[in-house]
VEXTORVO-245141 format. One record per residue (C-alpha): residue number from 1; y, x, z. Coordinates in nm, 3 decimals. Layout:
<sites>
SITE     n        c2        c1        c3
SITE   NUM         Y         X         Z
...
</sites>
This chain:
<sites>
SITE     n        c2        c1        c3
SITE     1     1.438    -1.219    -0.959
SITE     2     1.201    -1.448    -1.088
SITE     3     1.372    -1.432    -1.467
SITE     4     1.328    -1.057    -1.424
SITE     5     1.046    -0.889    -1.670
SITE     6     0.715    -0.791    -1.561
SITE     7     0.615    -0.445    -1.472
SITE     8     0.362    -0.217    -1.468
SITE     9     0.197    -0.088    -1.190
SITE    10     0.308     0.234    -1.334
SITE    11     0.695     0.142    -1.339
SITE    12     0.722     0.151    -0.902
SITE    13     0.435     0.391    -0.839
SITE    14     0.471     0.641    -0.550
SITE    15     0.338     0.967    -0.495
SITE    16     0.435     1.163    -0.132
SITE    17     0.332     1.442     0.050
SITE    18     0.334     1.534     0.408
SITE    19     0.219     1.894     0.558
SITE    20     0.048     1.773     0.891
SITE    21     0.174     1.976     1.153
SITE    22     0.110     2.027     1.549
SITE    23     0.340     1.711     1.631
SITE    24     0.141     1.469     1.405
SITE    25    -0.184     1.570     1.587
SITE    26    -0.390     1.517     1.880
SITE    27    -0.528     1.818     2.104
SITE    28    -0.797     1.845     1.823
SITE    29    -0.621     1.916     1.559
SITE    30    -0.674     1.585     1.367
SITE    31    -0.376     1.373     1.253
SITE    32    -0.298     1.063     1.465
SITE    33    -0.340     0.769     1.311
SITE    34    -0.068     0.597     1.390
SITE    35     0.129     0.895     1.183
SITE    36    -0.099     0.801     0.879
SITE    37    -0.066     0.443     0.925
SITE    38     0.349     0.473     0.922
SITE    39     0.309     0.742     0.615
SITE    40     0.107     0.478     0.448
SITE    41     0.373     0.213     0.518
SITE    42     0.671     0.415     0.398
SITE    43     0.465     0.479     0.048
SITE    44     0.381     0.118    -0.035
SITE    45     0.735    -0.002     0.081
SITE    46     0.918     0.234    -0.176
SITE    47     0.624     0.033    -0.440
SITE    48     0.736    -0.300    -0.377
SITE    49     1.104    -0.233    -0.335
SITE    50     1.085    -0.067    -0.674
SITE    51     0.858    -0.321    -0.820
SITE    52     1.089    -0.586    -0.692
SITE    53     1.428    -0.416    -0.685
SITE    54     1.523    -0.636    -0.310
SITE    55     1.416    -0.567     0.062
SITE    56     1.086    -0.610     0.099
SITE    57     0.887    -0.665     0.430
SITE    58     0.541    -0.577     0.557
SITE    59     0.356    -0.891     0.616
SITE    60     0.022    -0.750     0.636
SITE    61    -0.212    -0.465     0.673
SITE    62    -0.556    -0.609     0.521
SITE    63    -0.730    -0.331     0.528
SITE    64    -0.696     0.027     0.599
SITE    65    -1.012     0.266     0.637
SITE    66    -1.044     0.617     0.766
SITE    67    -1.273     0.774     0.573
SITE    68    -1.186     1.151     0.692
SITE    69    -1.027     1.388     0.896
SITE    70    -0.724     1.548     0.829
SITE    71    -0.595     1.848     1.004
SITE    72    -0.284     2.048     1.117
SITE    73    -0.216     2.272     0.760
SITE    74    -0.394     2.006     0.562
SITE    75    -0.122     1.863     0.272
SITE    76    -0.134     1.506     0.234
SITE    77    -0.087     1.312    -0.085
SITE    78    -0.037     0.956    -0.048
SITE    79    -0.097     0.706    -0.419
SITE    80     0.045     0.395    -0.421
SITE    81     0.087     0.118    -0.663
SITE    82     0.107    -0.261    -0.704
SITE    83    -0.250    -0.457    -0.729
SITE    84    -0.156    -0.786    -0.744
SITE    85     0.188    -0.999    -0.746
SITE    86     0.198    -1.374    -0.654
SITE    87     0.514    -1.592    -0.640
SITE    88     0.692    -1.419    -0.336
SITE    89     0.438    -1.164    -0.204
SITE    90     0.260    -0.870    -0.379
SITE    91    -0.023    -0.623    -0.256
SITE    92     0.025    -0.271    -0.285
SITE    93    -0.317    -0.023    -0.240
SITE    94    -0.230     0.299    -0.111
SITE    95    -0.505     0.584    -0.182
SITE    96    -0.498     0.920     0.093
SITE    97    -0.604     1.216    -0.003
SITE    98    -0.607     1.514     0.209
SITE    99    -0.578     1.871     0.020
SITE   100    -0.610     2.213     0.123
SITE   101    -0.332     2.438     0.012
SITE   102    -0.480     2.758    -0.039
SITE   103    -0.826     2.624    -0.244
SITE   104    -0.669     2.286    -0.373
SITE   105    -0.981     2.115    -0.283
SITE   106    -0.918     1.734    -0.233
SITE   107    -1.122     1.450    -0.026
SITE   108    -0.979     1.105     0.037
SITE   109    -0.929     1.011     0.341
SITE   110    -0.777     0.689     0.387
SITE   111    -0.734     0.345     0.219
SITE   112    -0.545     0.075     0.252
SITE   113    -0.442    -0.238     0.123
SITE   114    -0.089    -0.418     0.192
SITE   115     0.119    -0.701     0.185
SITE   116     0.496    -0.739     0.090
SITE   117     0.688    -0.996     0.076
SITE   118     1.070    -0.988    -0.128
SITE   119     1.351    -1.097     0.037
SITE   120     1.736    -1.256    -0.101
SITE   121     2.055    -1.153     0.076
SITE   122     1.975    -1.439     0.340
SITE   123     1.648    -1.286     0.415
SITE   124     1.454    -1.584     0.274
SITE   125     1.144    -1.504     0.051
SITE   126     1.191    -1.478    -0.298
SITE   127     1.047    -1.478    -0.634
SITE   128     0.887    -1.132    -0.737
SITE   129     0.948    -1.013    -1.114
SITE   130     0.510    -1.067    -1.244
SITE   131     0.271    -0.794    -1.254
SITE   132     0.207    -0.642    -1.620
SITE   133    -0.108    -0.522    -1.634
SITE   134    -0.203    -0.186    -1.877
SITE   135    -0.513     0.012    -1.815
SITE   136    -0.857    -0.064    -1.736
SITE   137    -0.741     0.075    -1.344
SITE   138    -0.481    -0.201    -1.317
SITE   139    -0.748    -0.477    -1.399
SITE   140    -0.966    -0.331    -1.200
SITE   141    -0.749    -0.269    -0.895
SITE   142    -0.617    -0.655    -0.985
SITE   143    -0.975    -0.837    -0.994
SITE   144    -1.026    -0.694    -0.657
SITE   145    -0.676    -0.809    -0.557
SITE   146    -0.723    -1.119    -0.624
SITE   147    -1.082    -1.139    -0.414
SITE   148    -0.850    -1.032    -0.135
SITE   149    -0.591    -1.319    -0.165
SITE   150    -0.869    -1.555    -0.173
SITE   151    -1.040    -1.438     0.117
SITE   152    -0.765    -1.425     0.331
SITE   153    -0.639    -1.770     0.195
SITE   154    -0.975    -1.878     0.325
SITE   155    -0.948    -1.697     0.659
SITE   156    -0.657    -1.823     0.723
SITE   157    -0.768    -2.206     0.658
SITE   158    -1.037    -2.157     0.868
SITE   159    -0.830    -2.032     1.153
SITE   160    -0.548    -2.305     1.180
SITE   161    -0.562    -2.559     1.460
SITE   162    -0.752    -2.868     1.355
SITE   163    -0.554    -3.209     1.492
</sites>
């Protein structure tokens, strides 16, 4: 895939919604988590399989925030789209919004911030078509990207056994 043209974060970006209902919550009322956090996964998935046209795999949740409740009746409208590619890997932001279906008011409620790497047919990593970048948003959503890589580059250094 590496020959393959660059795209837009526009070209694979996903929209889904969700209804929360009485299975996806706890005793209170308020979505679970958990049900978020696999809702999120599913969204940013169908990103980098689309950016990438392969099987992708989750290699890493960097950050995901709960900013807000959201309730049984409560519609759910997940945004996701790439933020950064690298040679193999690419990290896909996923914004949650939770809406109410008889006002239409909206408040975000979750972000979160992904990792994916491509896979070939022997489910070895592979090259990832580059990242085209288009509105002020997508450099923007890259610059901080990239301050993510880095960090977690750096982390990740700093963590490793020293002989």
């Amino acid at each position: 895939m590496s020959g393959s043209p660059a795209k837009t974060p526009r070209d694979s970006a996903v929209e889904a919604r969700y209804l929360v209902m009485p299975q996806h919550a706890n005793d209170a009322g308020i979505v679970f988590g958990g049900t978020v956090m696999s809702w999120i996964d599913m969204a940013a998935a169908m990103v980098a399989q689309r950016h990438c046209g392969l099987k992708v795999v989750t290699v890493s949740v960097d950050s995901l925030s709960f900013l807000a409740p959201c309730h049984v009746g409560d519609h759910i409208v997940l945004r996701a789209s790439a933020n950064y590619v690298g040679h193999t890997s690419m990290e896909v932001g996923v914004q949650v919004t939770r809406e109410n279906p008889f006002t239409g008011q909206q408040v975000r409620t979750t972000t979160a911030y992904l990792t994916f790497v491509a896979l070939d047919a022997r489910e070895q990593p592979t090259p990832m078509p580059p990242l085209r970048l288009e509105t002020p948003d997508d450099f923007r959503r890259h610059d901080h990207a990239r301050l993510r890589v880095a960090a977690r580059k750096e982390l990740l250094q700093r963590l490793r056994p020293r002989p």
